[in-house]
N, C-alpha and C positions, 0 to 999 in steps of 0.2 A: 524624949527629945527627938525631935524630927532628924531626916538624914539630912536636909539640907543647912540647917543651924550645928549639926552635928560634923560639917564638910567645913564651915566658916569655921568653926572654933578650931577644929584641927589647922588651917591655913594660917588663921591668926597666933597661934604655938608656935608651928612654924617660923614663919616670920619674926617670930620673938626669939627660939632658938640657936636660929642661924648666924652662922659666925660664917666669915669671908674667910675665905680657903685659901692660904697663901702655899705658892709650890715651891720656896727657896729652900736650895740643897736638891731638889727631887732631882733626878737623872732619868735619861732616856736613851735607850740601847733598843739596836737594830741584832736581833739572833735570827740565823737564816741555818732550820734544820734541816740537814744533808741527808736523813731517810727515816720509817717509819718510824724506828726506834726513838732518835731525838724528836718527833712530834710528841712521840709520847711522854716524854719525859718534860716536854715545853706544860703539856696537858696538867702532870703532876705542879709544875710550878706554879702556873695559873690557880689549880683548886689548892694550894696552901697558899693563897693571897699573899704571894711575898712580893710581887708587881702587879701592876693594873697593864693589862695586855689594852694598846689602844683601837684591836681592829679584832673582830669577832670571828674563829677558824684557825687552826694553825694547819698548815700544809707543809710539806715536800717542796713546793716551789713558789713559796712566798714568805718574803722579810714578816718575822711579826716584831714589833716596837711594845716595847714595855718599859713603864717606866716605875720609877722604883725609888722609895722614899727616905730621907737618910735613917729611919727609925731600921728602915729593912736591909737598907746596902751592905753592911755585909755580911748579913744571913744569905743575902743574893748571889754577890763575889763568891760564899762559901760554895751552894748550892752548884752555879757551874762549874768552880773546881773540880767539887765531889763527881760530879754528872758527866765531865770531860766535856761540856757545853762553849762553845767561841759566841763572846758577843764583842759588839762594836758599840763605843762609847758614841751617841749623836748630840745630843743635848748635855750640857755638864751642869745647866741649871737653868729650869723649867720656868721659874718665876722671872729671872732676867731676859729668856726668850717672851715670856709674855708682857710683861713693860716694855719691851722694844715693839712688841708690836702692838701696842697700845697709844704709845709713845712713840712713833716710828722719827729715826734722824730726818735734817731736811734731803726730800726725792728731788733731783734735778729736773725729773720731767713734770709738770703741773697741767691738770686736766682736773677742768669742775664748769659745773652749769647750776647756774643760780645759787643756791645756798649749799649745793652739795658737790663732792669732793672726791677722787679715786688714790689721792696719794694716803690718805689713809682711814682706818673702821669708824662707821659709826652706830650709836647707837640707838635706839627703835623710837624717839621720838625727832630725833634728827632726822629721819627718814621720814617718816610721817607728815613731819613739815614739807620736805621736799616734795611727796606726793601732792600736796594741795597746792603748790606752788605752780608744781606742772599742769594740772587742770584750771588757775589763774590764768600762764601763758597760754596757753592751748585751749580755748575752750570748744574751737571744733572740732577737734582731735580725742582728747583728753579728757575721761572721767573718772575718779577717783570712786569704788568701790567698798565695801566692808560684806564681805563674804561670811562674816560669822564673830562670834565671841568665844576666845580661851577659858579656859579651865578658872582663869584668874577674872574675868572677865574684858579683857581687852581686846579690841576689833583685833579683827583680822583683815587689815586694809590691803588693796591693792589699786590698780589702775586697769581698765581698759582706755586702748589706743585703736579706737577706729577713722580712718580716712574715710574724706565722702570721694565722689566720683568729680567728674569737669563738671558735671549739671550740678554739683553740691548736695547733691543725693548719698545717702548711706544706703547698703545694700541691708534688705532687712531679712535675708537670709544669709549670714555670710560664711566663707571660709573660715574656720576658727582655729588660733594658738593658742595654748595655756601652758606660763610658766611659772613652775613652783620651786619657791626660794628657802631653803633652812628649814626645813622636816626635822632635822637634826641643829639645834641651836648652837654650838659649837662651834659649826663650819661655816665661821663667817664669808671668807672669800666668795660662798655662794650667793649672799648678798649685794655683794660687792659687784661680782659679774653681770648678775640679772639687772642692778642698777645703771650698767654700761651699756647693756643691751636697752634699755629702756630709752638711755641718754641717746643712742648712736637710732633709735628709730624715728626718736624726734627731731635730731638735728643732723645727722649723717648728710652729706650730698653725693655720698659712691651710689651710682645707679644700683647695685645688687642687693646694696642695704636698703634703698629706697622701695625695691621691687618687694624686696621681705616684711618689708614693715607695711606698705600700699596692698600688700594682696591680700592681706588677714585683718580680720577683727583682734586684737592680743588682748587677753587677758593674765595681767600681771603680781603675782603675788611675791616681793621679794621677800616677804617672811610669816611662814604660817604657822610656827611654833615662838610667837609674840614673849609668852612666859618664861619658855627655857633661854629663849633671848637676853630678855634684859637680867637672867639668872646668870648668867656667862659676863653679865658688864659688874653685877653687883656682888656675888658673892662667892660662884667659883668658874673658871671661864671654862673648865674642862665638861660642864654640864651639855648632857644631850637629851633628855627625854622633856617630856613638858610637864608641869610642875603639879599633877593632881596627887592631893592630898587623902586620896582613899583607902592606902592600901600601904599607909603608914604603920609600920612595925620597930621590931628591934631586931635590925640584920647580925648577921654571925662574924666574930672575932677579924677585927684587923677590916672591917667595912663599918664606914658612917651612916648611921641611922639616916640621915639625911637620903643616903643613896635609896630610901625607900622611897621616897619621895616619886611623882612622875610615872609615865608609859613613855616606852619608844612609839614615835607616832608609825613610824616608817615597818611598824610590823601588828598594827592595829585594823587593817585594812580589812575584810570580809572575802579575803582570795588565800585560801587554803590555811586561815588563819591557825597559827597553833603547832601548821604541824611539820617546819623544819629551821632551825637556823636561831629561835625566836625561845625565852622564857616563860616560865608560870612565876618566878621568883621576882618582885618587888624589889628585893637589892640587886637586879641585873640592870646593866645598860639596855639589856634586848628586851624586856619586860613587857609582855605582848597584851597587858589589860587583862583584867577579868571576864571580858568578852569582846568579840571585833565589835569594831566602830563603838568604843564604851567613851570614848572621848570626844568633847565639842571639835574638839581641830579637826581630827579625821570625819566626820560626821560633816563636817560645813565643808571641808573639800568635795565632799563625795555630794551633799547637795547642791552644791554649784555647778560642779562638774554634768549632772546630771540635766540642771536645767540649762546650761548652754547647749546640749543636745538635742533641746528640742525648740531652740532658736537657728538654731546654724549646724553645720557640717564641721566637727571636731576634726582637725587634720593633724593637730603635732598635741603630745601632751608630754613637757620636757619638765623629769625632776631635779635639779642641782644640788649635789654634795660635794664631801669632800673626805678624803682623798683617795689616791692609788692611779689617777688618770686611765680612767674607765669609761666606756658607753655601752652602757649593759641594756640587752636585749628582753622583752618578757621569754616564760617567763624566770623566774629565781629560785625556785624549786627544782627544777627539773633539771636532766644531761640531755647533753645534746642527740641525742637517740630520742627524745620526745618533745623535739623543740618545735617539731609540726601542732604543738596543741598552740600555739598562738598565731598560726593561722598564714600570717605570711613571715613569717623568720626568717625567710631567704631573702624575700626584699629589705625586710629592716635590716640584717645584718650588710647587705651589700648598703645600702645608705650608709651606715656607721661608719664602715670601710672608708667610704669615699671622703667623709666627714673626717675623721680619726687622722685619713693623708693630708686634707686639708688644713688640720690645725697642726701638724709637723713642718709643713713649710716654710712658717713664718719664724719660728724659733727652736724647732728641730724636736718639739717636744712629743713626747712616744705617747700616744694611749693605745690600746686594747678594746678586740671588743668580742663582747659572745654573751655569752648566756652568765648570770652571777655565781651559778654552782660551779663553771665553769675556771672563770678568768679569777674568782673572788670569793666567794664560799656561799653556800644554796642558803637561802632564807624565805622566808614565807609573809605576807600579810602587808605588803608595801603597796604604796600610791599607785606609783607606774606601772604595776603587775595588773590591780584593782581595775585601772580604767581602761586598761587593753580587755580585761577578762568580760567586764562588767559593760561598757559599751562599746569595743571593736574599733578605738579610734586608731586608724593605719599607721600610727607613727609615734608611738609610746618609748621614751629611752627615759633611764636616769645614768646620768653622768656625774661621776667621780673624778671632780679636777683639780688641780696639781696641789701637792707634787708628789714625790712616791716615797717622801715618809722620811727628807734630810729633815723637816721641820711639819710636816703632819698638819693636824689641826691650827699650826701655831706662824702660816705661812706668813712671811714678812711683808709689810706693806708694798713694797717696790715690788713684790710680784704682782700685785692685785691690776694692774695697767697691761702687761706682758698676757698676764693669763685672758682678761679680757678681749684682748683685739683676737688672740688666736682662738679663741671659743666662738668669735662673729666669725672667723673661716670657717670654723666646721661649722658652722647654724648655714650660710650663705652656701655653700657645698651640700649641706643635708636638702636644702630646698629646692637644687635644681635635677639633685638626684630624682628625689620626689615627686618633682613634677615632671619629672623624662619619663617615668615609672609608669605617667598615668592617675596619680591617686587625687589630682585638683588640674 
């Protein structure tokens, strides 16, 4: 049997296997350890799977969220009694926070353009439509793309958004943005935002939105992990790798086979793959592939990427996730004692700054910024690392937006409007930093 008839039959199993993952009863607690020793004891809880920790690292100086299923609650209750552990109830039930935001109540504020909508998620062919919709209105503007095919085989659609000049001219070398949407399929809001940014550059009339959206060619992808996407609408929403069927086994006690399923794309990248942050194990979330770039998504990013390089002058390459309200600097590896390997870290960081001030303005909301080992824990083999490393474009961030973990992955539709407008401050602040700097 060939491996590719041998990849279908495994998919097609798959697909027959799977059962929708419902989280009722599941709980979610914020533990914040006060010094080495409860790390290490958070460490022990995590390797006896008695919770699924939802962020990769435990520190000294950051919340880890874990959430915990009634099979395990109170092995768990016992575990920090035993351990002298404090946690704090956030979620009292995982499935009712996710039908609310599925199903969000009516939002007073209402904001949508043509068939698409920010009061609340949708899901990958609801977008898809809207893409083609916007290249209907817009057809001097606006071309709708397919950057490649998933694991599963479905596009990887996005839009470019280029303005001509007064002469009606397109510049055919141009300034270039690329925005990459849900790397991690879970983090919808990332969707959500890049879809507002798309809306606010076609229709905005604020001269600084217009300056932002007229001075660049944009290229848009609000979702390049298609697969783990419509995996999060159909059968369990907590999924984040993309769904290849390669490396399918039988994971160890208290973990669904299923979890073998998929690569983390976001550590698949060809930039120090393998070697911090990132797994060799099939049942991790962090699951780094059998080799960089083993996957279509990463592979079609990185030849896109590659050939707008030699069309135009790559100026922003901005990754969106979710969460902890972050703007992380290349690269993710490293301390800051070797932050000089990417070349200008002083200017990107002062951008970030100025950006990070500028989306605290509008709704006083905090993000962070530095280097990932830094602010959020070192990891290897990501987008934004790859295309700083791999072609030097001046202005590589991936941001981490809201919120810091009262609702995590599972942000409530009324935030998705809020998070939006104050992400166009700091993108409209990032640009004029940028351009005071010198680098367009």
């Amino acid at each position: 049997m060939n491996s590719i008839n041998f990849i279908f039959l495994l998919t097609i199993f798959g697909f027959a296997c799977a059962v929708k993952v419902n989280y009722e009863g599941y709980k979610l607690y914020k533990i914040s350890p006060k010094d080495e020793s409860e790390v290490g004891i958070l460490a022990k809880l995590q390797e006896a799977r008695i919770g699924e920790f939802w962020e990769d690292g435990i520190r000294v100086d950051r919340d880890s969220k874990v959430m915990v299923s009634p099979q395990k609650h109170e092995e768990f209750v016992q575990f920090l009694k035993t351990e002298n552990i404090e946690a704090s109830l956030l979620l009292d039930d995982v499935q009712r926070t996710i039908d609310k935001q599925r199903n969000p109540e009516n939002i007073n504020v209402s904001s949508s353009y043509l068939s698409y909508d920010w009061t609340s998620y949708h899901d990958l062919d609801t977008l898809y439509k809207w893409l083609d919709e916007l290249e209907e209105h817009h057809p001097d503007v606006v071309q709708t793309v397919v950057m490649g095919q998933s694991v599963e085989g479905r596009d990887i659609k996005g839009i470019i958004i280029h303005y001509p000049n007064e002469m009606g001219e397109k510049n055919p070398n141009p300034l270039i943005g690329m925005l990459e949407g849900t790397l991690h399929s879970r983090e919808w809001i990332s969707v959500a935002t890049v879809t507002w940014i798309i809306k606010e550059f076609l229709t905005s009339e604020d001269p600084e939105i217009r300056h932002l959206a007229e001075s660049f060619e944009w290229h848009i992808f609000p979702i390049v992990n298609p697969d783990g996407y419509v995996y999060t609408f159909t059968d369990n929403r907590m999924w984040r790798k993309n769904r290849s069927p390669e490396n399918v086994k039988t994971c160890a006690e208290g973990v669904d086979d299923d979890m073998s399923h998929g690569v983390d794309l976001n550590r698949n990248f060809d930039v120090q793959w393998m070697v911090i942050g990132a797994s060799n194990d099939s049942c991790t979330n962090t699951y780094a592939g059998p080799g960089s770039f083993s996957e279509p998504e990463s592979r079609a990013i990185a030849g896109y990427v590659q050939r707008l390089d030699q069309i135009g002058r790559i100026i922003y390459y901005l990754a969106f996730h979710s969460y902890t309200q972050l703007i992380l600097v290349p690269y993710s590896h490293v301390n800051i004692e070797d932050a000089w390997q990417s070349r200008n870290y002083a200017d990107m960081y002062e951008i970030a700054i100025k950006s990070s001030d500028a989306i605290a303005k509008r709704y006083g909301t905090q993000y962070r910024v530095g280097l990932s080992a830094n602010v959020m824990y070192p990891m290897s083999g990501g987008s934004f690392d790859w295309v700083k490393y791999e072609l030097n474009v001046p202005i590589s961030y991936l941001l981490e937006l809201r919120d810091l973990g009262e609702y995590g992955f599972l942000l409530p539709a009324d935030q998705i409007i809020p998070t939006s407008l104050e992400t166009m401050d700091g993108l409209i602040e990032m640009d004029k930093m940028t351009k005071a700097l010198g680098y367009y």
